[in-house]
C-alpha atoms as a printed R data frame, in Angstrom:
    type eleno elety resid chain resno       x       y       z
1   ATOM     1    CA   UNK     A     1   0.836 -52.218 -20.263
2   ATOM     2    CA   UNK     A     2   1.242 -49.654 -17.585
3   ATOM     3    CA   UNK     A     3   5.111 -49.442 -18.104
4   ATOM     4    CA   UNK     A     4   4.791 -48.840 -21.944
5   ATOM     5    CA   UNK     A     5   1.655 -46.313 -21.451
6   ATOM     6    CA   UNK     A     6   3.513 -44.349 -19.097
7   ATOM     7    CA   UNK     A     7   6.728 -43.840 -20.776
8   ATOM     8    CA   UNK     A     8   5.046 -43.127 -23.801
9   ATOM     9    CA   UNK     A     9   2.971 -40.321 -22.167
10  ATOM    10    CA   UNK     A    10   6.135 -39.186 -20.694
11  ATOM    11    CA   UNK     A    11   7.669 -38.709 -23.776
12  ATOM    12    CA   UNK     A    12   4.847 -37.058 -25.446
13  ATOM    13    CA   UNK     A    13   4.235 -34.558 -22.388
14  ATOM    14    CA   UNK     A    14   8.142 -33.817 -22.602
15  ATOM    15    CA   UNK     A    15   8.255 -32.973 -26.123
16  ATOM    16    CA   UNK     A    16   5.617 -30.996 -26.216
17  ATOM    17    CA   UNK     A    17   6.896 -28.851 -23.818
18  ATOM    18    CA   UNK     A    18  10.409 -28.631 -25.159
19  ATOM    19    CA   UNK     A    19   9.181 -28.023 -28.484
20  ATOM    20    CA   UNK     A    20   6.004 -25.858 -28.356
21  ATOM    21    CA   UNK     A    21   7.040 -23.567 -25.004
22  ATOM    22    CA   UNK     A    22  10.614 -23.499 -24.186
23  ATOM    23    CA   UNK     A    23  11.407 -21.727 -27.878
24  ATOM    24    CA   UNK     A    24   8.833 -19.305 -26.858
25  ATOM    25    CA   UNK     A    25   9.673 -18.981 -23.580
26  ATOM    26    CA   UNK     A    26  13.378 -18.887 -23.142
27  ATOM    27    CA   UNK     A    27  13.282 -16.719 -19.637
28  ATOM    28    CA   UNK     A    28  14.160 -19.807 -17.346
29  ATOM    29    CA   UNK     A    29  12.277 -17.820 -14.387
30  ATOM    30    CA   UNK     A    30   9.459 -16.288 -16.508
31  ATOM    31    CA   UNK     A    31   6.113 -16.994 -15.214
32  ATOM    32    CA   UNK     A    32   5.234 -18.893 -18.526
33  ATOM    33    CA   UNK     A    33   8.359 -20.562 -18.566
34  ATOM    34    CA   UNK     A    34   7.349 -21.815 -15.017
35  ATOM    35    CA   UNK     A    35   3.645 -22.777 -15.987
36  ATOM    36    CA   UNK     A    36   3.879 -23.784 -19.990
37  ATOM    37    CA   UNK     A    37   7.392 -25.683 -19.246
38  ATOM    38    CA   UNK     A    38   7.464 -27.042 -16.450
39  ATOM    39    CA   UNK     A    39   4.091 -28.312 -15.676
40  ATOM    40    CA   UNK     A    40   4.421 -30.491 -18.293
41  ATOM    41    CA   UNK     A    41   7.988 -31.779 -17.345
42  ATOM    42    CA   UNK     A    42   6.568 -32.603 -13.842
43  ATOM    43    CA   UNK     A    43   3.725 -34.533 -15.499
44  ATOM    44    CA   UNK     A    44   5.925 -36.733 -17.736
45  ATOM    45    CA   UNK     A    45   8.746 -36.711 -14.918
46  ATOM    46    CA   UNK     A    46   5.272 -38.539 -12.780
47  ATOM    47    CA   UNK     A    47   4.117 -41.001 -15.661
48  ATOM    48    CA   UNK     A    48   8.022 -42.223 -16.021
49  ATOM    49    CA   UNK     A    49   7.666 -42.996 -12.189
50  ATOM    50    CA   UNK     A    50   4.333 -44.141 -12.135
51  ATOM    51    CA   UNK     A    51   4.958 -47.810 -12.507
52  ATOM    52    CA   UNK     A    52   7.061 -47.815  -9.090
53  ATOM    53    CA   UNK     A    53  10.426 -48.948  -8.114
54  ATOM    54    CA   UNK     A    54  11.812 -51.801 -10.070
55  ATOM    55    CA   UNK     A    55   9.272 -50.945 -13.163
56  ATOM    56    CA   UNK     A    56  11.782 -48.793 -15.061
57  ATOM    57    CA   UNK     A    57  15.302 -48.716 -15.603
58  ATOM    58    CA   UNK     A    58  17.608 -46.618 -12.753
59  ATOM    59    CA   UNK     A    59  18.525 -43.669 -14.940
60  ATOM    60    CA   UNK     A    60  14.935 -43.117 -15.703
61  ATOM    61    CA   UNK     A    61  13.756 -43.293 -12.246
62  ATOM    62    CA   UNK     A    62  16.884 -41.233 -11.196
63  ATOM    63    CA   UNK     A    63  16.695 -38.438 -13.951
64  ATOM    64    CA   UNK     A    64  12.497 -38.257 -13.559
65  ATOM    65    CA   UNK     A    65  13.115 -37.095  -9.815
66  ATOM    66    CA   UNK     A    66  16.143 -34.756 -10.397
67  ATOM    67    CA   UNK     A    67  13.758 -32.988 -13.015
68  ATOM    68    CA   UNK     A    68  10.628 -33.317 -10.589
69  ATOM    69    CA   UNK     A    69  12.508 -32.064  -7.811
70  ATOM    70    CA   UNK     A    70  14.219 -28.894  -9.883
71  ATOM    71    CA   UNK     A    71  10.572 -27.763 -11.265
72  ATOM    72    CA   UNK     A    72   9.620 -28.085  -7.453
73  ATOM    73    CA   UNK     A    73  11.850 -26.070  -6.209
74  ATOM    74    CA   UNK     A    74  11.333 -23.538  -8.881
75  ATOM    75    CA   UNK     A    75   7.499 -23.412  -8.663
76  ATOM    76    CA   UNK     A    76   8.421 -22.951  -4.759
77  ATOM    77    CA   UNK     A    77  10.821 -19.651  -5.381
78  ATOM    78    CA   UNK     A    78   8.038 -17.998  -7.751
79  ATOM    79    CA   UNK     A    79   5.876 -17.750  -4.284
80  ATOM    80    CA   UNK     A    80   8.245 -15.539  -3.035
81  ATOM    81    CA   UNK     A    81   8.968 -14.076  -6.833
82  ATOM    82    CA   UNK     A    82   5.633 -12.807  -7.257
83  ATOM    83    CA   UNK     A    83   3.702 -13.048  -4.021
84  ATOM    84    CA   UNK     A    84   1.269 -10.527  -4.002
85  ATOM    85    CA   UNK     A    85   0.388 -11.675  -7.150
86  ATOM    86    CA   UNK     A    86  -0.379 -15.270  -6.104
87  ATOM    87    CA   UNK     A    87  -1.355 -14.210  -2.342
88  ATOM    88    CA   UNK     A    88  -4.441 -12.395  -4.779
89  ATOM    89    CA   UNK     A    89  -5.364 -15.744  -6.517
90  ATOM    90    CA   UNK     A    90  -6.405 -16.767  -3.094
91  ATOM    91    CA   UNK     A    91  -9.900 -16.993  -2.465
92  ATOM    92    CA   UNK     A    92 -11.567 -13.416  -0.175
93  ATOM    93    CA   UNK     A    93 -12.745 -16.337   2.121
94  ATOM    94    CA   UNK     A    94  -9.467 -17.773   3.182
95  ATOM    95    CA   UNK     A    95  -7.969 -15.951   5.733
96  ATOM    96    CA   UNK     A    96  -4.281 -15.184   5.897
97  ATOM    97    CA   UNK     A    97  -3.532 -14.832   1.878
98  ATOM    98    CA   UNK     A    98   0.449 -13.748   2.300
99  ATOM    99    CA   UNK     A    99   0.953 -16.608   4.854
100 ATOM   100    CA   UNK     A   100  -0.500 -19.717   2.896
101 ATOM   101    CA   UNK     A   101   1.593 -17.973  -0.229
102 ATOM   102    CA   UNK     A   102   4.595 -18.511   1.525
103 ATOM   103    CA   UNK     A   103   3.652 -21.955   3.672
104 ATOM   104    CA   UNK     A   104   3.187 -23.353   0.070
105 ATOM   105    CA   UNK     A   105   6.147 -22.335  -1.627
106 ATOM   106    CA   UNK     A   106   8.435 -23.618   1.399
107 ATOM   107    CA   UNK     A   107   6.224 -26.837   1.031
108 ATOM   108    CA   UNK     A   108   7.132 -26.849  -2.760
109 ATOM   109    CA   UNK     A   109  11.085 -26.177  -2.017
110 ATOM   110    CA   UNK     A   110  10.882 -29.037   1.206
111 ATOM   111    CA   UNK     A   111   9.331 -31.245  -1.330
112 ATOM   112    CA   UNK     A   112  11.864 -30.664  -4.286
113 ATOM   113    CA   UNK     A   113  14.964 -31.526  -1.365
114 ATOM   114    CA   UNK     A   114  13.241 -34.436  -0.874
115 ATOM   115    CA   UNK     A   115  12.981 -36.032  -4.025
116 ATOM   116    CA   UNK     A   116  16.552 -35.271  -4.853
117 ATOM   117    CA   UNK     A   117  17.553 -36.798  -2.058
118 ATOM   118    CA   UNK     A   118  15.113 -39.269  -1.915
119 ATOM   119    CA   UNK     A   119  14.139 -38.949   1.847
120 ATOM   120    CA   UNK     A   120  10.762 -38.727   3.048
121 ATOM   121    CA   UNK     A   121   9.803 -39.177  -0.784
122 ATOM   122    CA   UNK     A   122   6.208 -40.675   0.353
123 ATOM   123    CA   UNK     A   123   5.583 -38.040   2.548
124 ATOM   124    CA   UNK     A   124   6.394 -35.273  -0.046
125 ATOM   125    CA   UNK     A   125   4.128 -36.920  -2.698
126 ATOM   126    CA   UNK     A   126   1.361 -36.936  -0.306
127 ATOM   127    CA   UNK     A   127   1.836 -33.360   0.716
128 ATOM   128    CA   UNK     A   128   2.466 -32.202  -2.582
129 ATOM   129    CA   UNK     A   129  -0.677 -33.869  -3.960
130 ATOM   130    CA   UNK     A   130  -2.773 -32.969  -1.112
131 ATOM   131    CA   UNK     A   131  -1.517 -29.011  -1.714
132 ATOM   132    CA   UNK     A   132  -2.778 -29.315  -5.684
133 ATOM   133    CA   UNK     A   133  -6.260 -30.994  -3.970
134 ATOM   134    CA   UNK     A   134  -6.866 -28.478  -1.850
135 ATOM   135    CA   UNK     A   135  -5.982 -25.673  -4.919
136 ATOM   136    CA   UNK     A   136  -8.527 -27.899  -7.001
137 ATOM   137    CA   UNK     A   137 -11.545 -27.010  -5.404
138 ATOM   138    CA   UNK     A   138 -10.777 -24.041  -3.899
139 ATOM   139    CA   UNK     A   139  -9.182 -21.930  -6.646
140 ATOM   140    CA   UNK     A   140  -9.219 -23.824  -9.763
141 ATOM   141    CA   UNK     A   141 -13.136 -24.912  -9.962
142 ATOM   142    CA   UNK     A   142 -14.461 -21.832  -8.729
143 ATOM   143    CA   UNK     A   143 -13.593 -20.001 -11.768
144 ATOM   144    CA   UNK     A   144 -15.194 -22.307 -14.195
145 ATOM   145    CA   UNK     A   145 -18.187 -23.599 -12.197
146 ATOM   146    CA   UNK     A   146 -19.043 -20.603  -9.829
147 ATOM   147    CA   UNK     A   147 -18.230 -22.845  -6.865
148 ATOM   148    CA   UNK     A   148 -19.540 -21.557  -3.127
149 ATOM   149    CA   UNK     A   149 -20.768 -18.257  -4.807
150 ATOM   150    CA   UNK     A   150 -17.610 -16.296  -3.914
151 ATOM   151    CA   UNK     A   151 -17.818 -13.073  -4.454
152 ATOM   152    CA   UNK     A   152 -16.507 -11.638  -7.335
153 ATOM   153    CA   UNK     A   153 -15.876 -15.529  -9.085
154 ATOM   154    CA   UNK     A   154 -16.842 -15.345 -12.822
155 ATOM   155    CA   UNK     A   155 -17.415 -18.450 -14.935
156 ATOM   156    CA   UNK     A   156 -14.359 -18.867 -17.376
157 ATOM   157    CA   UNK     A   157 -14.325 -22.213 -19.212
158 ATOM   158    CA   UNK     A   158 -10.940 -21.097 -20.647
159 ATOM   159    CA   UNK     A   159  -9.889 -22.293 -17.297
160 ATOM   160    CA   UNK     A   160 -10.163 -25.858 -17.507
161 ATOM   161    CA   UNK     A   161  -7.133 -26.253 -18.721
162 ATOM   162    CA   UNK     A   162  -5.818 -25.302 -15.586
163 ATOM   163    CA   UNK     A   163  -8.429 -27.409 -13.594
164 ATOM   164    CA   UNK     A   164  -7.165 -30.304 -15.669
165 ATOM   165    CA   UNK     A   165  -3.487 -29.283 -15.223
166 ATOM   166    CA   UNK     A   166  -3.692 -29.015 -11.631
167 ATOM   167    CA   UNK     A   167  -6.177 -32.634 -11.266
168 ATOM   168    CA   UNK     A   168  -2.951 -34.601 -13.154
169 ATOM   169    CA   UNK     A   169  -0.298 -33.200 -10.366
170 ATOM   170    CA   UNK     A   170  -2.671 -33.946  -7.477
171 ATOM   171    CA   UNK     A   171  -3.555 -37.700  -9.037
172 ATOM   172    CA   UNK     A   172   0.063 -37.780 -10.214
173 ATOM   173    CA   UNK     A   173   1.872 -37.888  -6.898
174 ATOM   174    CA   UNK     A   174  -0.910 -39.363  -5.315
175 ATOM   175    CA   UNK     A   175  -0.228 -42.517  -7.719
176 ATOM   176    CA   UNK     A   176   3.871 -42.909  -5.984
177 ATOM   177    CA   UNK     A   177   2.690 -43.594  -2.682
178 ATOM   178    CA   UNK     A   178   1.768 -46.901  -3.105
179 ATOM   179    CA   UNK     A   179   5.370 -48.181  -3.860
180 ATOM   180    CA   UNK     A   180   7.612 -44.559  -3.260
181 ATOM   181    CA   UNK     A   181  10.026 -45.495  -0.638
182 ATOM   182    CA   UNK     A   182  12.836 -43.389   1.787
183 ATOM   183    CA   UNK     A   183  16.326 -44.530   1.061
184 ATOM   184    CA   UNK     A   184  16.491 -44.796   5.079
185 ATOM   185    CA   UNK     A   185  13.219 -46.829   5.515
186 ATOM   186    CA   UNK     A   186  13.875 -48.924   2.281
187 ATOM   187    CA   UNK     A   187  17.043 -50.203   3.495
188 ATOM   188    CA   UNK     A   188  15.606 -51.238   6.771
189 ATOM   189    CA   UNK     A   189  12.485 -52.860   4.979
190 ATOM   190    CA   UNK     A   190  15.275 -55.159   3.398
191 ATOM   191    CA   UNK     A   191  16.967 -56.091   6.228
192 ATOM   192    CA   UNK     A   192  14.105 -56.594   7.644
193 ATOM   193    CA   UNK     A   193  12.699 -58.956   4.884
194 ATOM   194    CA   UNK     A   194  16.065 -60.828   4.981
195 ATOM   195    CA   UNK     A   195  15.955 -61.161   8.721
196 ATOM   196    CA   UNK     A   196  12.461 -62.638   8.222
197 ATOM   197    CA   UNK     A   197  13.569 -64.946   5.308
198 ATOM   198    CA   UNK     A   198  16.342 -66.311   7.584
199 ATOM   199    CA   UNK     A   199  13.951 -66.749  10.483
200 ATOM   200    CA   UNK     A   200  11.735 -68.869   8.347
201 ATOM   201    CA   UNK     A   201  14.617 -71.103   6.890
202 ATOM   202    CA   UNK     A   202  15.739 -71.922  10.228
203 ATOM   203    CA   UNK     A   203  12.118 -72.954  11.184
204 ATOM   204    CA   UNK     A   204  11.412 -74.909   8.527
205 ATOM   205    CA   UNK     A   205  14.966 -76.675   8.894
């Protein structure tokens, strides 16, 4: 079932990372410790909340956002950690390298506040994935596939990993907007659904 596959790949994308990376990488802010640890925390911390509200216990859907949101906020500080570097990682066709840099990693820190607080959740997924969409096909394919001839773009199929890295955050929080709900706008959906139950009771009486 979709409740039992998920966990499971949670599980197996959390250990993996705890026990293959974080001994190797013990430098909480360390660019490796950023890609090699967290990436795969976010992914499991996605597959636990995959199956939508109601589909795994509270602590699970609690703890998978507190994790999401800290590796979001940390992916967002390394923008401003190592910018130039990243600012060069943007294609010579995209104008404005330094300001998208820093756009993003504010978009990753807005995102991380909002999944710890759990307002404007659907939002942030849909940015979020959009963000890792957009990186997909313009930074991430190019490498291994020689995408729109840019200049200076060498095939590297030692890069898929990252193509395939990148294609499970975008489908990842893609997958919680079809049941990721605000605090604010879940309460009013129930008192909405309760003032339309009590409508319907009094009609039918």
């Amino acid at each position: 079932t979709l409740v039992v596959s998920s966990i499971t790949l949670g599980v197996v994308m959390l250990l993996c990372g705890l026990a293959f990376d974080v001994p190797r990488h013990p430098d909480l802010m360390s660019a490796p410790w950023r890609t090699n640890v967290l990436e795969p925390i976010a992914i499991s911390c996605l597959a636990w909340l995959t199956p939508g509200l109601g589909g795994i216990p509270g602590w699970l859907d609690r703890t998978s956002r507190y994790l999401l949101a800290f590796a979001l906020i940390i992916f967002g500080i390394a923008h401003f950690q190592v910018l130039t570097f990243i600012a060069s990682m943007v294609p010579g066709w995209i104008p404005w390298h330094w300001f998208w840099t820093v756009f993003f990693g504010v978009a990753f820190i807005a995102a991380g506040v909002s999944f710890a607080t759990g307002f404007l959740q659907r939002w942030a997924a849909l940015g979020v994935g959009l963000m890792f969409a957009l990186w997909t096909v313009t930074i991430h394919l190019p490498p291994v596939l020689n995408f729109f001839r840019i200049p200076g773009a060498t095939q590297d199929p030692n890069k898929w990993s990252d193509v395939f890295i990148v294609v499970a955050l975008w489908g990842g929080f893609w997958a919680l907007l079809r049941d990721r709900r605000d605090l604010s706008f879940g309460a009013h959906s129930n008192r909405a659904n309760q003032t339309l139950r009590r409508t319907a009771d009094c009609s039918h009486a």
